[in-house]
Structures are given as structure tokens and as C-alpha cells.
C-alpha positions, 0 to 999 in steps of 0.5 A, spaced: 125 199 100 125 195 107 127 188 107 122 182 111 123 176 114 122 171 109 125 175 103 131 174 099 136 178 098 141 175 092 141 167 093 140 169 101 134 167 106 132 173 110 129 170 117 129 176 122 132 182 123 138 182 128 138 190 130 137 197 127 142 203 128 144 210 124 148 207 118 145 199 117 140 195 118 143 187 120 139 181 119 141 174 120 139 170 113 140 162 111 144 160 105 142 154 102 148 153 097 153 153 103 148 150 108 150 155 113 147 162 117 150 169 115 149 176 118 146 180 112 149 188 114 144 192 110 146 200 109 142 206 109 138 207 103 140 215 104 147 212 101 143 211 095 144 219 093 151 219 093 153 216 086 160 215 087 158 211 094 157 203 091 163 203 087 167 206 094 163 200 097 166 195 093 173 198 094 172 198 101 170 191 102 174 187 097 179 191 102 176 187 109 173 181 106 182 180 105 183 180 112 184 174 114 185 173 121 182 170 127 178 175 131 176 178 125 169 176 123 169 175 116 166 178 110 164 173 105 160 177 100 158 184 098 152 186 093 147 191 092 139 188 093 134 194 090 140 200 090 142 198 096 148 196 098 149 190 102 155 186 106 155 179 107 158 176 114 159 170 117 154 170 123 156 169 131 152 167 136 153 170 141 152 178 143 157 184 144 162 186 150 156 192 151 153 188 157 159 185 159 160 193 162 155 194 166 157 199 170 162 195 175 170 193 174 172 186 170 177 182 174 184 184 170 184 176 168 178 177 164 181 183 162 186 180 158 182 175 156 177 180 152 182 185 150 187 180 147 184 177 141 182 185 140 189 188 140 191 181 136 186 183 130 187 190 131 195 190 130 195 184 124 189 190 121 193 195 120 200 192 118 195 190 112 194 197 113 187 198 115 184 202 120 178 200 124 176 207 126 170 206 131 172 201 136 167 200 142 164 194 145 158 194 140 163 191 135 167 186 139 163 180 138 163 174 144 162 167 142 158 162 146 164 159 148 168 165 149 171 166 142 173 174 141 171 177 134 172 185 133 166 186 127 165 192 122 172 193 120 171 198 113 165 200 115 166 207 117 170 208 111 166 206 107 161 211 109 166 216 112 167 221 105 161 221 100 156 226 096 150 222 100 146 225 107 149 222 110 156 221 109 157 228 107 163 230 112 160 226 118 164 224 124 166 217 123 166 215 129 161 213 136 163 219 141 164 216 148 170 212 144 172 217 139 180 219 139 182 227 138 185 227 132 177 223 129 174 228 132 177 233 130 177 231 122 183 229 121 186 226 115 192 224 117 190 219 122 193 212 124 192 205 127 194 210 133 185 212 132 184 205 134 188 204 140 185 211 143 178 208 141 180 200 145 183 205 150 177 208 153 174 200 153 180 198 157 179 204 162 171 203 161 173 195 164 178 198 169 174 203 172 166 201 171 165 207 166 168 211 160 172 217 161 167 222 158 160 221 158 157 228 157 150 230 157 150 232 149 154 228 143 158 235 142 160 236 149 162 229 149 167 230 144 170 236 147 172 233 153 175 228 148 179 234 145 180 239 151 179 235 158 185 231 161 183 224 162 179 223 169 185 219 173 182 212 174 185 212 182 180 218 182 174 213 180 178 208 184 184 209 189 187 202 189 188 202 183 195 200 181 199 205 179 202 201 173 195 200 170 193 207 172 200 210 167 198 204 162 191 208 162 194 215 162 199 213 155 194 209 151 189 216 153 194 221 151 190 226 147 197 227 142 198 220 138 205 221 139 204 220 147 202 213 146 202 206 144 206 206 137 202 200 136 196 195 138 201 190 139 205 195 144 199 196 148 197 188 148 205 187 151 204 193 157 197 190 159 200 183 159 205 185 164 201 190 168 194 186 168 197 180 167 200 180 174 193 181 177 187 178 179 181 183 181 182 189 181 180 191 188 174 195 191 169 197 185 167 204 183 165 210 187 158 211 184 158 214 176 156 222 177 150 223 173 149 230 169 143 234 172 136 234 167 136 239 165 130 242 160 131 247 154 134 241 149 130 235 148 133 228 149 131 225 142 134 232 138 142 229 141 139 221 140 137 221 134 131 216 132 126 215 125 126 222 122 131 226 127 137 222 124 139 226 118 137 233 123 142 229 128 148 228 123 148 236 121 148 238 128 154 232 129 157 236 123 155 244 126 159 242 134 165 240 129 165 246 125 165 249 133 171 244 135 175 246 128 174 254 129 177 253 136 183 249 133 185 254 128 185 260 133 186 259 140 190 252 141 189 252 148 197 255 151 201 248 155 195 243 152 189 246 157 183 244 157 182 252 158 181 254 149 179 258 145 172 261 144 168 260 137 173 265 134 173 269 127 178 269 123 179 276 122 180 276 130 185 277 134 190 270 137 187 268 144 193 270 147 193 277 144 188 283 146 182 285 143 184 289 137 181 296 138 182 295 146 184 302 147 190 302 152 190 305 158 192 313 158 201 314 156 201 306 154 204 305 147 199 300 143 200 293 143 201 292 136 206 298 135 214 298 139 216 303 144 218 310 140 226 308 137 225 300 138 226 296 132 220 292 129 222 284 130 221 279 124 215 274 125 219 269 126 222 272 132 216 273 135 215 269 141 210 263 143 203 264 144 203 263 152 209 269 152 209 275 153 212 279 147 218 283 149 215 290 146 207 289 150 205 295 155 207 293 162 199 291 163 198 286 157 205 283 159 202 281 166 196 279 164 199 274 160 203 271 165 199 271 170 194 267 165 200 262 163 201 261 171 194 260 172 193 254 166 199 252 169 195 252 175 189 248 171 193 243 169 195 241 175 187 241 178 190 247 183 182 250 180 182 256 187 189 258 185 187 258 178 182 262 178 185 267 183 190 268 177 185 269 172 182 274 176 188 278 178 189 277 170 182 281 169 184 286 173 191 287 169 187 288 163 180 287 163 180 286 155 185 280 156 179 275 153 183 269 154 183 271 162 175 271 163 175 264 158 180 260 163 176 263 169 169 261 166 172 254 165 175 254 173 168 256 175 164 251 171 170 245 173 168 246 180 161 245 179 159 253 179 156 253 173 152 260 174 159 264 176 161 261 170 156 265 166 156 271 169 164 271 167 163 270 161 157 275 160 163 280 164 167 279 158 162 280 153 160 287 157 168 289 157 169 287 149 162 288 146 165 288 139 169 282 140 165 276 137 170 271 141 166 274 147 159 274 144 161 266 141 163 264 148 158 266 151 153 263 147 157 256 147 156 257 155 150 259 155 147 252 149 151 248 154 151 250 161 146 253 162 141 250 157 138 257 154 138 255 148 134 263 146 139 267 150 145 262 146 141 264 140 140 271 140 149 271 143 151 267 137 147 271 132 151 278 136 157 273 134 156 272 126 154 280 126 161 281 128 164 276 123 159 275 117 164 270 114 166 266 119 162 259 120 163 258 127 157 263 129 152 260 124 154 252 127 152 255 134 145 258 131 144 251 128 145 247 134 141 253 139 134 253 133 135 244 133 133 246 141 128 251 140 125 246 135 126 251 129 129 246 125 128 249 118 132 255 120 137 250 123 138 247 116 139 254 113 144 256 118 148 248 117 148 249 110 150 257 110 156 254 115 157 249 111 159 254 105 164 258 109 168 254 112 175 253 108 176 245 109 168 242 107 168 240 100 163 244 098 
């Protein structure tokens, strides 16, 4: 049931609405008791279709509504109007951080000015142990009088785990924002979610722009889980170097490598930015994506009916992202991963399993004649070679591990240079054509990329990490939907049980408009993949 202007929502007068987004709609109301303006946040009617969800509503906003603190804004009241839930705000005249970044860097004193009362509510937040887990500008409130409030504490949690449409294993949290351990479903995450997400908004102070702005939602996430941070002197070169490494540890994708807390970060910037006054020559120009057809704007935007179709697309590129996760962790942290990967299948540092050796080699999987078999635990890492390997599997691992060296290092010819003579070694070696398809597609030749990644299919016809990788690259860099389609559907043939295959099929028919058949393969992906709920 939509609420108008002039209605009453509990002793609340609504007077307009305010604006409208995926999981609430706010309205500004008058009280007339307390003679004073509120902010009326009313959630999706879909969350009606969770039973559970108004009782984990009013658990969670007794939660907030205990924060007390300066720069949070308050929440006064919560209740449901028609089986809808609602919360109750003080309202602020003012607008959001959101037009402050209009593409150019902020003086370091404005800065620190913004950023202060944000780290001050973020660390009194969660000493009370409550994570915001989607900070961006859109939710820091700036008053008239240039008051700064951080709004929607709880929200994200409130919708985070539930039976409805909606919050059924969504991501929580806003892609050009999100921390890596968000993105990849953690449940283990802490305050440490928030100073990654306040990161990126001090980066997008600093520099002009966020540091991951892809051309879809899902690739946006991957960059925050994969990519190395753009250097901000990339962007900027007279940058400090204090504020660049200050950058660099906020951003870290493992939380171990950053600020432990928000008060850590408010000091580091207080002595970095603090000592500042501008922050030198602007921006060079923000690289903007090539428009590219084959995948609608609205199907990645997500208005009117195409928000339900948005959230099962959010929840397919996380399947995605998590089957890469459980089979082939990139070797030294690179951005060079894995492909969508079939439980069954070989690590991404071992060969294809029926990749036939060449002629008088022994198997990789079996010792040389009179050598004893070592215990698992003995085996070494993933990026080594293991000591019984044939002498071709041993130099294409190594020739691998020195190029992911070499792609750490933005040494992108000497990488591919290693990749190749990897291939050479052992044309079976899957993770060679992955690191060389990356290279490729970082250097800007998207269409080398592809034909790497269609090799690797034509000398591993059978591998279904082949046939996976190929069809991501063929979704999200060359913007075929129908050959990604007919890839991913090669992959799910090759492993009937693993979802990965089937949340690429579900993106690939969302961009060919075959909505239907996306829904089935987000539900079938859904049931086999070991951590839904379902």
C-alpha cells in the first residue's frame, strides 16, 4: 500500500516524500505532540513476505535507537503502518556528502573536516558493537551549518538475513563501496567493513573518483576482491606520499592489513591531511567504460519491476565470486584468479586431470618408480611445484608463479612473456592461459584476452573451468551474452553439481531478456550451492 502526502502513518503527518531507493522509501512527516519534523524511512512492502522479518526489525532498531552519539542521527520511534515496517528519524535539513564529490578533489582541510565526526561515530558505533555496513556518501547527512551526521545505522542489517525477496542472501552493501570480505558474504566481518567502505570515500575525496567503477554491479565487486587499489599518484601525481600510503592501509583487501580501528584512521588522517591545505593539481580525467551493447543499463540499474530480477543477478555474481574463492585463491594475492570451477575439478595450480602427460613422463598425480608417497600435510603450497611433478608441469608452475610476481608488480609484458612460455611448457596448464587473459585484458586488448581463453577451451576441451572462464569473458568483455550462454551451458554439462555454471547462465539469459529461464537457473544455482540456506 503506497502512503501520500497528507496521511497519517501512527500520530505522524506525512507532508512529502523525500526519495525513493531499493529497500525504503522516506518521507518527512510532522509530529504534532512534540511540535517537530521527522523523517519517516518506510521499508519495501516485500519484506512483508518474510514472517520472521518485524520481529528482527524491532530487534534491530532498539539496537540503533540506543546509539547515542552526535554525528548519528537519532532514531526516535519504530513501527509497522499496514504490515509495513517503519522507522522514525530526526530530520535534517540538509543533503548528503553525494554532491560534495563532483568528480574533483576536496581541500585536505575540508577533509578532515568531513571525515572527523564520521570516524567519531563510527568508532563510538562499534565499541557498542554495532557495524554500519554500508557506508557511502549517500549516508553521511551534512546540516546547513555544516553539521555532520552518518544516517542508516542498522539498516543493512535489518534486511541482511531473512525469508523475503528481498533479503534472501542479498549483498549488503553498495558496490563502488563495498569491503572484500562484504562482498564475498562473510560472516565473520567487523568494524573493519566500515573503515574499508569510509576508505573508498576518503580515496573518492582525495583523488576525484572511487577506485572501482565498473561497467556492471558484479564487476565492480570483483575488482574490490581481486584488483589492486589504483595508486591515487596514478590519478594524481603530487599526492603525498603520506596520504597515498594512508590510502593504501585503509584499502587493504585482507583486514588484518588496516586500520584496526576508525579511531586509528581518524589519527592517521589528522596527521597526514591535517598538515595540508589543498591537495595539489586535480584529477587527470576519469576513464570512462566503452558503451558497449549485448546487456541493457536498466538490467544492472535496477527500477520498478526489475529490482527483484536485480537482487537474483547480485546473488548469481556471488555465487561466482564464491566458487572462485573455493578453488583457486589467486597464488601471492593476485588479481590473476581462478575461473567459475567445479568442485570436482582439479586446484587452479595443478593440471587438468585427464591432461595426458607427454610420451616417458610419469603422471602428476603419481611418484617416480621407488619414490615414496608424502602425506598431505607435507605437500607444498599451491604456487610451488611439488617435488615428484614431471619436469614440464614444474616449469610451468614456476614460470606462472614468477609471472603473478611480475603482475603484482604492473610488469604486465614480462608477465605475459612468462605466461606464454608457461603454455608452451604445458598447454594443459589452465592457470597460465587465466593469468595471461587478465594481462591481456589490463593492457586494454580485450580481444586477445578472448582468443587466450578460447585456446585454453580448445586444448582442455573437458575442463569445465575452461569453458567457465571463457564464458565470464566472453559476459563481461566482450558483451556476447549468447556465446557466454552457450560456454556457461558447456561448463554446467561438464559439472552438473556445481552452481557457478548456472549463476553465469542466469546473468547471460537477464541480457538476452529471457528472464524466465533466469529465474530458474538463480533458483537451481541457489539449491547446490553448500552455503544458501536453502
Amino acid at each position: 500500500m503506497s502512503i501520500s502526502p497528507g496521511e497519517n502513518v501512527g500520530p505522524y503527518r506525512v507532508i512529502e516524500q523525500l526519495g525513493s531507493g531499493g529497500m525504503a522509501t522516506v518521507f518527512k512527516a510532522y509530529h504534532p505532540s512534540l511540535d517537530r519534523y521527522v523523517a519517516i524511512k518506510v521499508l519495501h512492502p516485500a519484506f512483508k513476505s518474510d514472517p520472521q522479518f518485524f520481529e528482527r526489525f524491532k530487534r534491530e532498531a532498539r539496537i540503533v535507537a540506543n546509539l547515542e552519539h552526535p554525528n548519528i542521527i537519532p532514531v526516535y520511534d519504530f513501527n509497522e503502518h499496514h504490515g509495513e515496517p517503519y522507522l522514525v528519524m530526526r530530520f535534517i535539513e540538509g543533503h548528503t556528502l553525494k554532491p560534495n564529490l563532483d568528480g574533483e578533489p576536496l581541500p585536505a582541510e575540508q577533509i578532515v573536516r568531513l571525515i572527523r565526526p564520521v570516524c567519531q561515530a563510527l568508532d563510538y558505533a562499534h565499541k557498542q558493537g554495532v557495524l554500519h555496513r554500508d557506508i557511502k556518501p549517500s549516508n553521511i547527512m551534512i546540516t546547513k551549518d555544516g553539521s555532520v551526521f552518518v544516517t542508516d545505522f542498522g539498516l543493512a542489517r535489518m534486511v541482511q538475513a531473512g525469508e523475503s525477496t528481498l533479503s534472501h542472501d542479498v549483498m549488503v552493501g553498495t558496490p563502488q563501496y563495498i569491503s572484500p570480505e562484504q562482498a564475498q558474504g562473510s560472516k565473520n566481518i567487523d568494524g573493519r567493513t566500515d573503515i574499508y567502505s569510509l576508505g573508498v570515500v576518503l580515496y573518492q575525496m582525495v583523488t576525484g573518483r572511487v577506485p572501482f567503477n565498473a561497467d556492471t554491479p558484479f564487476a565492480t565487486v570483483h575488482d574490490h576482491i581481486y584488483t589492486p587499489l589504483p595508486l591515487p599518484s596514478d590519478i594524481n601525481p603530487k599526492i603525498d606520499p603520506a596520504v597515498e600510503r594512508l590510502l593504501l592501509k585503509a584499502l587493504a583487501k585482507n583486514p588484518d592489513d588496516r586500520y584496526a580501528t576508525a579511531a586509528d584512521l581518524l589519527a592517521a588522517i589528522e596527521t597526514t591531511l591535517g598538515q595540508q591545505t589543498v591537495l595539489h593539481s586535480p584529477p587527470a580525467p576519469p576513464v570512462q567504460p566503452a558503451k558497449k551493447g549485448g546487456i541493457p543499463w536498466w538490467v544492472w540499474a535496477g527500477a520498478g519491476a526489475a529490482i527483484l530480477l536485480l537482487i537474483g543477478l547480485v546473488l548469481a555474481g556471488l555465487l561466482l565470486l564464491r566458487n572462485r574463492n573455493r578453488q583457486s585463491t589467486p597464488p601471492n594475492n593476485q588479481p590473476v584468479a581462478g575461473p567459475v570451477t567445479n568442485p570436482d575439478a582439479p586446484s587452479a595450480d595443478q593440471p587438468p586431470v585427464d591432461a595426458p602427460p607427454p610420451a616417458g613422463e610419469q603422471p602428476a598425480d603419481q611418484p617416480p618408480p621407488g619414490a615414496d608417497q608424502p602425506p598431505d600435510r607435507d605437500q607444498p603450497p599451491a604456487d610451488q611445484p611439488p617435488a615428484d611433478a614431471p619436469p614440464n608441469v614444474q616449469e610451468a608452475q614456476e614460470l606462472t608463479r614468477q609471472a603473478n610476481n611480475a603482475m603484482r608488480d604492473k610488469n604486465y609484458d614480462q608477465a605475459m612473456d612468462l605466461y606464454r612460455q608457461a603454455i608452451e611448457a604445458n598447454p594443459h596448464f589452465l592457470p597460465a592461459y587465466f593469468g595471461l587473459s587478465d594481462a591481456q585484458s589490463l593492457t586494454g586488448d580485450d580481444a586477445a584476452s578472448i582468443a587466450t581463453l578460447e585456446s585454453a577451451v580448445e586444448n582442455n576441451p573437458r575442463e569445465m573451468l575452461a569453458w567457465g572462464r571463457l564464458g565470464e569473458g566472453q559476459l563481461f568483455t566482450e558483451r556476447n551474452p549468447e556465446a557466454a550462454l552457450a560456454s556457461f551451458q558447456e561448463a554446467a554439462a561438464l559439472a552438473p553439481n556445481d552452481p557457478g555454471p548456472l549463476a553465469g547462465q542466469a546473468i547471460a539469459q537477464t541480457a538476452m531478456g529471457q528472464y524466465d529461464a533466469a529465474k530458474e537457473s538463480i533458483d537451481r544455482a541457489m539449491a547446490l550451492d553448500p552455503e544458501s540456506p536453502e
